[in-house]
C-alpha angles and dihedrals in degrees: 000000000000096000081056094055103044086046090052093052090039092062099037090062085049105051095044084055089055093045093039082066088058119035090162093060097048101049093064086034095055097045085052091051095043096054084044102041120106116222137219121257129230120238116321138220109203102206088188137048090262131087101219132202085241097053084059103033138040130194088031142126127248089024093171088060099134103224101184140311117315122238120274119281099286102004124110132225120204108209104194126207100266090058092045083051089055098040093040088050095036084058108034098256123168101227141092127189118254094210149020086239093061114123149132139219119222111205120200102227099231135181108233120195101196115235084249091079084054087052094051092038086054098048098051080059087052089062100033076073111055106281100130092158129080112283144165132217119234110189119210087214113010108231109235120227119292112252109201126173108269120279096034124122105273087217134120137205136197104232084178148020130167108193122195102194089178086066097013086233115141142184131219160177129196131195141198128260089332148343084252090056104027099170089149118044123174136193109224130180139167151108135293107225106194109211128219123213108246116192120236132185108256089205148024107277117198114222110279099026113129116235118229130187096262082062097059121079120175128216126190117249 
């Protein structure tokens, strides 16, 4: 990388010193590059599974070039300069990095269903069997959020549920978007804990003070 870099400045003294001798020639030079030139694109989002030319460069030809497998739904992929330098010369690309800190970030568009929607999918099936008081779910190991490729149906379903009411322990397995297209299954497990209503003092009494109703609030635990 450092060879790179010492090469790259190298060459770019000693190109302006080349273009300092002749002003004339770079000023039409300069006015043809720059019509021709690609140019570097921010940041990009890949909708599909492909890295094309198009999501690097902008201003070139054969934009739709796959140039390899995109990142993971949600995942991200750093393509540093001295890979845009070989991609840009490997395919004829007008462009050169300034700089040895130019980069871009290619972000794989994704469709994420929170771990709250597994929560609420698993607690319809709590009461599917037989919990008709308030509970709460503790999971032995918390599922994180489902990631699925973009445009598909941020929805989950539970394909399976064992429920022990004798130790409130379960069993599950969620799928996205649905048990028909199951492209994401999970393995889920925990307790049920049932919760009580405990009464609390909404305020401050001084000794002596008599509690009424519209002092008590109560709070699940």
């Amino acid at each position: 990388m450092r060879d790179f870099i010492e090469t790259f400045e190298l060459a770019a003294r000693i190109a302006l010193f080349i273009l300092s001798i002749s002003v004339g020639v770079v000023v039409l030079l300069a006015g043809t590059k720059q019509a021709l030139a690609a140019s570097l694109r921010g940041d990009s989002v890949i909708a599909g599974e492909h890295i094309r030319l198009g999501d690097i460069f902008e201003n070139t030809k054969n934009a739709d070039y796959v140039l390899g497998p995109a990142p993971q739904p949600g995942k991200e992929m750093v393509l540093n300069a001295k890979t845009l330098y070989r991609i840009a010369s490997s395919l004829n690309v007008d462009w050169n990095p300034s700089s040895s800190m130019d980069q871009i970030i290619l972000r794989r568009e994704a469709a994420v269903i929170p771990s709250a929607e597994i929560t609420s999918a698993l607690e319809q099936n709590v009461r599917k069997s037989g919990v008709d008081t308030s509970f709460s779910i503790a999971y032995i190991s918390a599922p994180e959020d489902i990631i699925l490729p973009a445009g598909e149906d941020e929805t989950v379903e539970v394909s399976a549920f064992n429920f022990n009411p004798q130790n409130d322990f379960f069993t599950a397995v969620v799928v996205s978007p649905s048990a028909k297209n199951p492209l994401k299954r999970i393995n889920v497990s925990g307790r049920v804990e049932r919760l009580i209503a405990v009464p609390v003092l909404k305020n401050s009494l001084k000794n002596g003070d008599v509690i009424g109703s519209l002092d008590i609030d109560f709070i699940e635990l």
